[in-house]
HTML snippet that shows the backbone in 3Dmol.js (N, CA, C, O; Angstrom):
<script src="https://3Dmol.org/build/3Dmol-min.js"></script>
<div id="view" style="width:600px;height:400px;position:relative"></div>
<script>
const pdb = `
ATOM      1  N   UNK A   1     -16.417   1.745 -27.064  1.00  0.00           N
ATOM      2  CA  UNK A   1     -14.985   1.535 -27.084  1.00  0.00           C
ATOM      3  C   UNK A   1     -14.643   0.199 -26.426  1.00  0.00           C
ATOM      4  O   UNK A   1     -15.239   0.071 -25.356  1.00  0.00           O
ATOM      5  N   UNK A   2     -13.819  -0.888 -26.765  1.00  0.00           N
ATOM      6  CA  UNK A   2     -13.469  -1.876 -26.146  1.00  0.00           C
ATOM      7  C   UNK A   2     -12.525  -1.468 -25.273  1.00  0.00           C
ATOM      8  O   UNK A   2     -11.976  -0.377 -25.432  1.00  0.00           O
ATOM      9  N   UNK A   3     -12.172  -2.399 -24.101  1.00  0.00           N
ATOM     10  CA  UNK A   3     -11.804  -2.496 -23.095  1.00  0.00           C
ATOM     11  C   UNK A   3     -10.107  -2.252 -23.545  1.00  0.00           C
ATOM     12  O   UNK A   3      -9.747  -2.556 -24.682  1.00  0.00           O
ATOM     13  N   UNK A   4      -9.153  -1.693 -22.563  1.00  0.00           N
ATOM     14  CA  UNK A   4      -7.850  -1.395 -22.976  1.00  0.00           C
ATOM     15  C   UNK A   4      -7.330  -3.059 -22.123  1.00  0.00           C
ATOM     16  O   UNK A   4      -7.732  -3.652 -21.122  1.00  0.00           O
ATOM     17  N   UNK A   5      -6.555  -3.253 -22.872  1.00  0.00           N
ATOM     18  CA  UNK A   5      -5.034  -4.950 -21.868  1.00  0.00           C
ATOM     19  C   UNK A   5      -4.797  -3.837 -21.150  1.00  0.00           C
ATOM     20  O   UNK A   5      -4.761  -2.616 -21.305  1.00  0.00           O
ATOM     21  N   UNK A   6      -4.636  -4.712 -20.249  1.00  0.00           N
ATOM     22  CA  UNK A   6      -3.813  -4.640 -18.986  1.00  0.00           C
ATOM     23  C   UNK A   6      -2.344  -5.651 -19.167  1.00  0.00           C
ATOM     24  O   UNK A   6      -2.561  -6.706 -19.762  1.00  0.00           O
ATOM     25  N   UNK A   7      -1.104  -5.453 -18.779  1.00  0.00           N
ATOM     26  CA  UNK A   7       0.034  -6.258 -18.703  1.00  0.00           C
ATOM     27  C   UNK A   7       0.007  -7.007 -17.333  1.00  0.00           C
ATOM     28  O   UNK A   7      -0.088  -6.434 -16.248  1.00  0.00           O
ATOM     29  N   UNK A   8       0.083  -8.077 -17.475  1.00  0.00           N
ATOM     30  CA  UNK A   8      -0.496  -9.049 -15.861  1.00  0.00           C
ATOM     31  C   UNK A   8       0.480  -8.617 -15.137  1.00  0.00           C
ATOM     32  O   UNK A   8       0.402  -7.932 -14.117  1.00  0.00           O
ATOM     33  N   UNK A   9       1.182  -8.918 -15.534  1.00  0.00           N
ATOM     34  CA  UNK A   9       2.774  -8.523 -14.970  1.00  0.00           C
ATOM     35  C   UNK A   9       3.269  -7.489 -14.238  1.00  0.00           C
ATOM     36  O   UNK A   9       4.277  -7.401 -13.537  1.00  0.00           O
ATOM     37  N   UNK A  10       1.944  -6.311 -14.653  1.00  0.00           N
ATOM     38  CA  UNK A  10       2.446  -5.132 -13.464  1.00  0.00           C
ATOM     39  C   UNK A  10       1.116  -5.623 -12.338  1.00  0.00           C
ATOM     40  O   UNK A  10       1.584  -5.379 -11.226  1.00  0.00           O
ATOM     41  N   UNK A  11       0.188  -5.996 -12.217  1.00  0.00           N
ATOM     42  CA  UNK A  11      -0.101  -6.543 -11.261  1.00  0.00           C
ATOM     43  C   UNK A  11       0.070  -6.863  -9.910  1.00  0.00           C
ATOM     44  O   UNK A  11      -0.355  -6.615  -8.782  1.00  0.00           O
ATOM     45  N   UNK A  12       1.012  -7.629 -10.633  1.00  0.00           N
ATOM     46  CA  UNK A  12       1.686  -9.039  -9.574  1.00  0.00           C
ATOM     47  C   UNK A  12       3.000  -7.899  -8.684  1.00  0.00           C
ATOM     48  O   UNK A  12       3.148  -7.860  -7.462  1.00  0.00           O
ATOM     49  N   UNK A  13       3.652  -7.233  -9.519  1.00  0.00           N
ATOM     50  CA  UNK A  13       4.645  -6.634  -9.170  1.00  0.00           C
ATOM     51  C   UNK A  13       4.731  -4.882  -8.788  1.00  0.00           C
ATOM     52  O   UNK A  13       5.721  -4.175  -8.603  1.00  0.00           O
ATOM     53  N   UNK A  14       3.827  -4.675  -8.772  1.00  0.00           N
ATOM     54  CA  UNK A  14       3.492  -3.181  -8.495  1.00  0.00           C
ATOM     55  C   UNK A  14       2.283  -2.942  -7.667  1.00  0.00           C
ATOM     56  O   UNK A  14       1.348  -3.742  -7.704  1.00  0.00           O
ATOM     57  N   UNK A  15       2.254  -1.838  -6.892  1.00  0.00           N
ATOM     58  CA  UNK A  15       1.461  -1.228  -5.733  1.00  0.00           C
ATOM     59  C   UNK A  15       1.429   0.167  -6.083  1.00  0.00           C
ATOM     60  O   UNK A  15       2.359   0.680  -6.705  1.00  0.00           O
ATOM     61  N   UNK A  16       0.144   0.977  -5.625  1.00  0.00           N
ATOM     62  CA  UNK A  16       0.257   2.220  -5.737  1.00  0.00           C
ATOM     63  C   UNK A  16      -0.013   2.853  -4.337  1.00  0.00           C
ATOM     64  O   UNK A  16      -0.769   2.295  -3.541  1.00  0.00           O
ATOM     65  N   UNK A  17       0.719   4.219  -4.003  1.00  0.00           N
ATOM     66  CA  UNK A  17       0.664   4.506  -2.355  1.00  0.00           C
ATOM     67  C   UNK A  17      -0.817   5.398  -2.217  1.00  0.00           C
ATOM     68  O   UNK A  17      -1.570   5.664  -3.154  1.00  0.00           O
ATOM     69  N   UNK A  18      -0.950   5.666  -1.193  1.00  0.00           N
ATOM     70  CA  UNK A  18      -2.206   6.478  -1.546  1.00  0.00           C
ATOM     71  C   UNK A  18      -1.186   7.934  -1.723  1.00  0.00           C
ATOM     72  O   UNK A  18      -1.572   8.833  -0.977  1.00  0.00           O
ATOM     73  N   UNK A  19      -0.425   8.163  -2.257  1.00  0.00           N
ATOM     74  CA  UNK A  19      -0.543   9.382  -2.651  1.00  0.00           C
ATOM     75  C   UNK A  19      -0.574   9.698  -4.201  1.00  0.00           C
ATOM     76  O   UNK A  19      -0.687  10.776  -4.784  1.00  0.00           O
ATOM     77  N   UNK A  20      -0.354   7.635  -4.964  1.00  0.00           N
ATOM     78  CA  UNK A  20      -0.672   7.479  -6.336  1.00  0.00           C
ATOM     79  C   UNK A  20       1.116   7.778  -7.002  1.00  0.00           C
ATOM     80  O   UNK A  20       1.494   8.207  -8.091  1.00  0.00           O
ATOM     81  N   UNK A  21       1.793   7.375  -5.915  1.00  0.00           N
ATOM     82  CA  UNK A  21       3.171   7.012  -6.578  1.00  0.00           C
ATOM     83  C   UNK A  21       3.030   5.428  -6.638  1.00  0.00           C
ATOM     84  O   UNK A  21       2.264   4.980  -5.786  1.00  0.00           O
ATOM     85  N   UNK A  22       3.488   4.709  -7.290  1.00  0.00           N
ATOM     86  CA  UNK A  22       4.086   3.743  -7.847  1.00  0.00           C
ATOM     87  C   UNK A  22       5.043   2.812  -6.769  1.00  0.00           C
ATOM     88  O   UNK A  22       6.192   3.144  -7.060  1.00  0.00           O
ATOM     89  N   UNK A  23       5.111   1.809  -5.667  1.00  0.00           N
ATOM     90  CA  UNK A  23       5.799   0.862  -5.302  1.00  0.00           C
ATOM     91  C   UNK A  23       5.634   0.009  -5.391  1.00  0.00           C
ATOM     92  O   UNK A  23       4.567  -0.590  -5.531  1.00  0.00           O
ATOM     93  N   UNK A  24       7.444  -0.599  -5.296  1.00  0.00           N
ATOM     94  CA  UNK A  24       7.771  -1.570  -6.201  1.00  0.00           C
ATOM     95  C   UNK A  24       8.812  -2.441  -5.397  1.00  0.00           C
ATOM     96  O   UNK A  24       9.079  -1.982  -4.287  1.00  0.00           O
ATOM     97  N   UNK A  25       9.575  -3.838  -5.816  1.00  0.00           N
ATOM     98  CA  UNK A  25      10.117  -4.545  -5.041  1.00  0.00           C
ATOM     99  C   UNK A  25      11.510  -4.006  -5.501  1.00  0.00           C
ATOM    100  O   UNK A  25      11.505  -3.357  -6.548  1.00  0.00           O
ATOM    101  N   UNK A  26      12.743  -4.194  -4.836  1.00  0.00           N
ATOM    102  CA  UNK A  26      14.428  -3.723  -5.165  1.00  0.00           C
ATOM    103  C   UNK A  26      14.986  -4.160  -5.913  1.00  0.00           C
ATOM    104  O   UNK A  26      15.855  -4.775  -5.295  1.00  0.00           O
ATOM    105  N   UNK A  27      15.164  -4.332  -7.099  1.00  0.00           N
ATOM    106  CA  UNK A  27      15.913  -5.505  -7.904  1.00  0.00           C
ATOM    107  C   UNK A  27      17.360  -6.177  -7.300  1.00  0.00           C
ATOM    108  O   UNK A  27      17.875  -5.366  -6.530  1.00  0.00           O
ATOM    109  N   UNK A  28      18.040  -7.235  -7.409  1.00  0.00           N
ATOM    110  CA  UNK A  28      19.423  -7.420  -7.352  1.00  0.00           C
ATOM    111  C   UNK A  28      19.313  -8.090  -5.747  1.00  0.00           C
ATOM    112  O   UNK A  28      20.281  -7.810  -5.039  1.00  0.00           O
ATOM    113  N   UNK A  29      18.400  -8.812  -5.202  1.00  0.00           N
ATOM    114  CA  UNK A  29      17.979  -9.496  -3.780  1.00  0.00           C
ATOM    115  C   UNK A  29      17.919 -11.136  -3.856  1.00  0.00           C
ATOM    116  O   UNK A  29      17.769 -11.838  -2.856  1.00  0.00           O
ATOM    117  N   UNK A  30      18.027 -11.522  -4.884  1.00  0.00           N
ATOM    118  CA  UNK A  30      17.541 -13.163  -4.969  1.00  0.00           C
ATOM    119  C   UNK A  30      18.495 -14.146  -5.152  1.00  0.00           C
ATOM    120  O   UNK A  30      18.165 -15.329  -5.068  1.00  0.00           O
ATOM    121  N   UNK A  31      20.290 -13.628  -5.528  1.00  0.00           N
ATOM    122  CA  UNK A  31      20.973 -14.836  -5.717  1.00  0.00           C
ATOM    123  C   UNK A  31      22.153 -13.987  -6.172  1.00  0.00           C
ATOM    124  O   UNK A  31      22.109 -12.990  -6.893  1.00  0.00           O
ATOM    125  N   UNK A  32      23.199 -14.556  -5.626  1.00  0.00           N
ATOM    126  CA  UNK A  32      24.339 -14.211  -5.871  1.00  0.00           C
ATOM    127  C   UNK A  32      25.113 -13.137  -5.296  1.00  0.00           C
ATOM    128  O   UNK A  32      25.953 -12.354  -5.737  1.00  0.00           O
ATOM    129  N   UNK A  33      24.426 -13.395  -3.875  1.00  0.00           N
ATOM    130  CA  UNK A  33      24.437 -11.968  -2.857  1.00  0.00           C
ATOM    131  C   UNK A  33      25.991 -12.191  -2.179  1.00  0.00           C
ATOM    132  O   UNK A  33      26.535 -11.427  -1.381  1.00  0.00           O
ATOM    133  N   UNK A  34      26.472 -13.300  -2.660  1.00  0.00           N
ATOM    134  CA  UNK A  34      27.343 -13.091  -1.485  1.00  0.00           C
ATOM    135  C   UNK A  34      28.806 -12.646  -2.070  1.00  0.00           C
ATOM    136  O   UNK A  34      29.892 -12.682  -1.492  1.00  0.00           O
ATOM    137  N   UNK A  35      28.483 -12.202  -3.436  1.00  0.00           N
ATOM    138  CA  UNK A  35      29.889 -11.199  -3.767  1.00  0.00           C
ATOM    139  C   UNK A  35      29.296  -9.623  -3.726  1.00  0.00           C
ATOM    140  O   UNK A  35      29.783  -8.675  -4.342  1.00  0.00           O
ATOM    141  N   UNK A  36      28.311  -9.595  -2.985  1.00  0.00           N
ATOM    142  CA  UNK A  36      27.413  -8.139  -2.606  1.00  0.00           C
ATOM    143  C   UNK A  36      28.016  -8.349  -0.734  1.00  0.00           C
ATOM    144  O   UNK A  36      28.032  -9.337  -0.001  1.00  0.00           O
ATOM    145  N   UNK A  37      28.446  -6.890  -0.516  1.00  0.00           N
ATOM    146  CA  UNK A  37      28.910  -6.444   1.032  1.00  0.00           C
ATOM    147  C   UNK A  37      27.016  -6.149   1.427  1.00  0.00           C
ATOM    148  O   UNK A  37      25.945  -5.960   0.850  1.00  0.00           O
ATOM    149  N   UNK A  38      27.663  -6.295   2.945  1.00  0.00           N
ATOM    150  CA  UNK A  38      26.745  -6.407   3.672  1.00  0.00           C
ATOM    151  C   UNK A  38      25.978  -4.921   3.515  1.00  0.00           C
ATOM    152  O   UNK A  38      24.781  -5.201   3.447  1.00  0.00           O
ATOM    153  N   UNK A  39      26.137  -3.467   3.429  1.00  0.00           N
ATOM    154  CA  UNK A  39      25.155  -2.407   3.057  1.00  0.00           C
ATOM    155  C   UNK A  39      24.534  -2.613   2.167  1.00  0.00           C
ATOM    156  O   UNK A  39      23.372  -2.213   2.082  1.00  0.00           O
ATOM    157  N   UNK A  40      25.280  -3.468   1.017  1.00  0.00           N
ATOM    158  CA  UNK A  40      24.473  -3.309  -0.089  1.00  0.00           C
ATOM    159  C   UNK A  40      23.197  -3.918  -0.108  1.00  0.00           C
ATOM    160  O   UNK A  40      22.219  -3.369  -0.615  1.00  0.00           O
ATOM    161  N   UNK A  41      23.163  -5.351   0.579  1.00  0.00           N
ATOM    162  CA  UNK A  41      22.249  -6.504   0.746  1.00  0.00           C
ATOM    163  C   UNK A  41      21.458  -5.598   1.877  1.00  0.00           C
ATOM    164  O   UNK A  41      20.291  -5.702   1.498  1.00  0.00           O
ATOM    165  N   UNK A  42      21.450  -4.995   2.733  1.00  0.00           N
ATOM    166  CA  UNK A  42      20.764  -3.634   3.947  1.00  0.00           C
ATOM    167  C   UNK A  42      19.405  -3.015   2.877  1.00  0.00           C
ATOM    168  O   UNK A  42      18.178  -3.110   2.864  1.00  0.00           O
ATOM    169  N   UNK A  43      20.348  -2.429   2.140  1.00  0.00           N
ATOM    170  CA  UNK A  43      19.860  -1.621   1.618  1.00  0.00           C
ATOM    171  C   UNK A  43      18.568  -1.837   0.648  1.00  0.00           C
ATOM    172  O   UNK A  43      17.480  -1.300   0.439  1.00  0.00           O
ATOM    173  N   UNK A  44      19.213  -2.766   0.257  1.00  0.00           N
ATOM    174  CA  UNK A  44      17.664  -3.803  -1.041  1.00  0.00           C
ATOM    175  C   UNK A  44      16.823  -4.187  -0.146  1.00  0.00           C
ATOM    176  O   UNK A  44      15.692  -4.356  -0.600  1.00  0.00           O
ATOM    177  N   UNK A  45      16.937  -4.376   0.876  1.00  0.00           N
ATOM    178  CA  UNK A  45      15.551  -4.821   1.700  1.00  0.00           C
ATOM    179  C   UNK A  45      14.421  -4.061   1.556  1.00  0.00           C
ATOM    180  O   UNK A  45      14.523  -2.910   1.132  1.00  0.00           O
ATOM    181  N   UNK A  46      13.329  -4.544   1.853  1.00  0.00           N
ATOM    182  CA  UNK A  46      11.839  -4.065   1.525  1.00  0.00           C
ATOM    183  C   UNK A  46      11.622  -3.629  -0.037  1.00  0.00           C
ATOM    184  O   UNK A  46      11.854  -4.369  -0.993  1.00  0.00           O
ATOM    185  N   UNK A  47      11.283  -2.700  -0.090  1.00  0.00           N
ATOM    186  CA  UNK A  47      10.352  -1.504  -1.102  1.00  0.00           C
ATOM    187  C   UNK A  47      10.356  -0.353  -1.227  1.00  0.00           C
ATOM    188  O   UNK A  47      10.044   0.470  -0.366  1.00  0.00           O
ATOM    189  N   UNK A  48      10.899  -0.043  -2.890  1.00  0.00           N
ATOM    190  CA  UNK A  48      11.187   1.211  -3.149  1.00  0.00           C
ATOM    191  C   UNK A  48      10.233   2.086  -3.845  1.00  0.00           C
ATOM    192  O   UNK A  48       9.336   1.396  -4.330  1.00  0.00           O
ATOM    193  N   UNK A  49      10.089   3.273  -4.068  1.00  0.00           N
ATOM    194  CA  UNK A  49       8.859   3.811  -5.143  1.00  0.00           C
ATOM    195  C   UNK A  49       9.728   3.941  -6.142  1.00  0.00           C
ATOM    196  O   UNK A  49      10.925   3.883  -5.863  1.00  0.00           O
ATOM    197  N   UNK A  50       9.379   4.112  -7.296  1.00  0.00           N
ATOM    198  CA  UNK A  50       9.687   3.800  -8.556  1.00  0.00           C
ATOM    199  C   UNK A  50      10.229   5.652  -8.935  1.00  0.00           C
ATOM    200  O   UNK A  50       9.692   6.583  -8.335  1.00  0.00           O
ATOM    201  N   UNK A  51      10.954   5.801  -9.632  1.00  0.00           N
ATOM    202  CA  UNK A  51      11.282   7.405 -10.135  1.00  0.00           C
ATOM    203  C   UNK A  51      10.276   7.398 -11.228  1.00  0.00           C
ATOM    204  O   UNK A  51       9.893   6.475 -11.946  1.00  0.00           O
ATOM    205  N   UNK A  52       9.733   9.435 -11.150  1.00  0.00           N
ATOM    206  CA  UNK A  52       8.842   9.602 -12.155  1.00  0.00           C
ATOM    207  C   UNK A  52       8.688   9.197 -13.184  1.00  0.00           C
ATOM    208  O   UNK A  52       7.524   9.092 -13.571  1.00  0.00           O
ATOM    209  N   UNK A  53       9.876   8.760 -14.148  1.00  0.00           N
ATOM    210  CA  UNK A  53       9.828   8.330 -15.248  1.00  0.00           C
ATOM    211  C   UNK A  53       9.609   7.476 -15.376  1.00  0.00           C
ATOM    212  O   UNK A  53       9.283   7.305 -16.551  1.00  0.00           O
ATOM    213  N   UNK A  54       9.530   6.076 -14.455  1.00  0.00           N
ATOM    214  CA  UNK A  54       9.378   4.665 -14.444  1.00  0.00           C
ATOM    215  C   UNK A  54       7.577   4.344 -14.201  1.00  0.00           C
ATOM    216  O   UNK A  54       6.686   3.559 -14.528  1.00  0.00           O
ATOM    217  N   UNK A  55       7.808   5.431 -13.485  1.00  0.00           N
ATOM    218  CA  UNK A  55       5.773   4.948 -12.803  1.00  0.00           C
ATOM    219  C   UNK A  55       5.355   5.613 -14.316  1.00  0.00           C
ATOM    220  O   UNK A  55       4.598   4.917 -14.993  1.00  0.00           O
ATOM    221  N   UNK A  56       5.740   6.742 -14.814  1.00  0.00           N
ATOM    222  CA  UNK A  56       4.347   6.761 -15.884  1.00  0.00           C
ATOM    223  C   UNK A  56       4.194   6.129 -16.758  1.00  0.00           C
ATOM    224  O   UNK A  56       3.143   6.146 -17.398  1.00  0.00           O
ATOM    225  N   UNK A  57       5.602   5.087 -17.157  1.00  0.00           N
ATOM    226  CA  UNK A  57       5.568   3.751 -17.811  1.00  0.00           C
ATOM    227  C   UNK A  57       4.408   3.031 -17.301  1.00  0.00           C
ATOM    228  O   UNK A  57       3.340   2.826 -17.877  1.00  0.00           O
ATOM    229  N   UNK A  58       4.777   2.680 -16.136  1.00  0.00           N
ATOM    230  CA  UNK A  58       3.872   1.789 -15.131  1.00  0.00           C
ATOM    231  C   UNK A  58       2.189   1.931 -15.074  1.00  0.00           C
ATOM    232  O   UNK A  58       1.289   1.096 -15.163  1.00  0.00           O
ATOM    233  N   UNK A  59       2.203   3.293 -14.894  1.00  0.00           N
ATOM    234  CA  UNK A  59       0.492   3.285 -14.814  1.00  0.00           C
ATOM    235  C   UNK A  59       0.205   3.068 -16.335  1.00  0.00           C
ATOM    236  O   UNK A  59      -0.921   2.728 -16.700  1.00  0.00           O
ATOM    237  N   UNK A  60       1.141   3.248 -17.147  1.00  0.00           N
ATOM    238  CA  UNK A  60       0.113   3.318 -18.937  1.00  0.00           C
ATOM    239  C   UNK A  60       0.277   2.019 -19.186  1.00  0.00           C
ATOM    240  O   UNK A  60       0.009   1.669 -20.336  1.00  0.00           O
ATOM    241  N   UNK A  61       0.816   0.813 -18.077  1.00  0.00           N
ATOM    242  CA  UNK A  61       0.504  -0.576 -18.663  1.00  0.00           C
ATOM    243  C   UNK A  61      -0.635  -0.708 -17.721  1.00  0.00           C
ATOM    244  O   UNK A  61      -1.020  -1.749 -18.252  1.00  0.00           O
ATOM    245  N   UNK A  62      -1.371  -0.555 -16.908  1.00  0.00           N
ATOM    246  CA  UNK A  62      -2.143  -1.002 -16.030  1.00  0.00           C
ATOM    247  C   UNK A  62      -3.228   0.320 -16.031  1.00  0.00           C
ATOM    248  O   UNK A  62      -3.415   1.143 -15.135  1.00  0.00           O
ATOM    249  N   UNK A  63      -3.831   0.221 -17.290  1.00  0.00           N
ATOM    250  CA  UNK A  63      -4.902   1.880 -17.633  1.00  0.00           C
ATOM    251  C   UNK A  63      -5.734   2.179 -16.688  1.00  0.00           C
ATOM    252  O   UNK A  63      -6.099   3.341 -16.514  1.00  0.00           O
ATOM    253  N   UNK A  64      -6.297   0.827 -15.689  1.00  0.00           N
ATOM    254  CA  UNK A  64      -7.808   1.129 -15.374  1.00  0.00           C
ATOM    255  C   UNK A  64      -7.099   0.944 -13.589  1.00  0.00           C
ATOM    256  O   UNK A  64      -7.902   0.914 -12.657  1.00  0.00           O
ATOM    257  N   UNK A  65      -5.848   0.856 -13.360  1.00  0.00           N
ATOM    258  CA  UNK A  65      -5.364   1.338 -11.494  1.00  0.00           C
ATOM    259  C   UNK A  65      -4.609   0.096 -11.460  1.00  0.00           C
ATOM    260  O   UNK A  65      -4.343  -0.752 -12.312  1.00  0.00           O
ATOM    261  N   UNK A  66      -4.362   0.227 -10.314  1.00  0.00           N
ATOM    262  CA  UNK A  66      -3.456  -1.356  -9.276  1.00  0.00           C
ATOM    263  C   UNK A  66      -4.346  -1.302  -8.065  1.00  0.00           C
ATOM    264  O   UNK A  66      -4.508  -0.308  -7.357  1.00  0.00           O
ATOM    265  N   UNK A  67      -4.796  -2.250  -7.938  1.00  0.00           N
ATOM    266  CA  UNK A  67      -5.194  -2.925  -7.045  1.00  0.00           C
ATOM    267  C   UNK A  67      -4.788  -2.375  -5.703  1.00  0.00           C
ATOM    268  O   UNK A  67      -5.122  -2.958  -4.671  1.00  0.00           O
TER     269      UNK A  67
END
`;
const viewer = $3Dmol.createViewer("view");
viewer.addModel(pdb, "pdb");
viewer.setStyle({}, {cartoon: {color: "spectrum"}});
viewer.zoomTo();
viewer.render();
</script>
């Protein structure tokens, strides 16, 4: 059987926890924050895990794990 692609792209942008959920960076943090109140900009800080439906997207682009 040949080898399955991988999407580079989840790579770069995805982590898995050891309990094999899916984290990920906050969207809506990089520009144009300042018609965003101050909880909102709180709140996007760090890293979120992804909802079930998003990670099993996630792992079926990246077949063989994340790093």
């Amino acid at each position: 059987m040949p080898k399955l692609k991988t999407k580079s792209g989840v790579k770069k942008r995805f982590k898995l926890t050891a309990t094999g959920k899916v984290k990920m960076g906050v969207a809506g943090k990089r520009h144009r924050l300042i018609s965003h109140n101050a909880k909102y900009i709180r709140q996007q800080r760090g890293t979120k895990v992804a909802a079930p439906g998003d990670a099993r997207h996630v792992k079926g682009w990246a077949p063989y794990g994340l790093d």
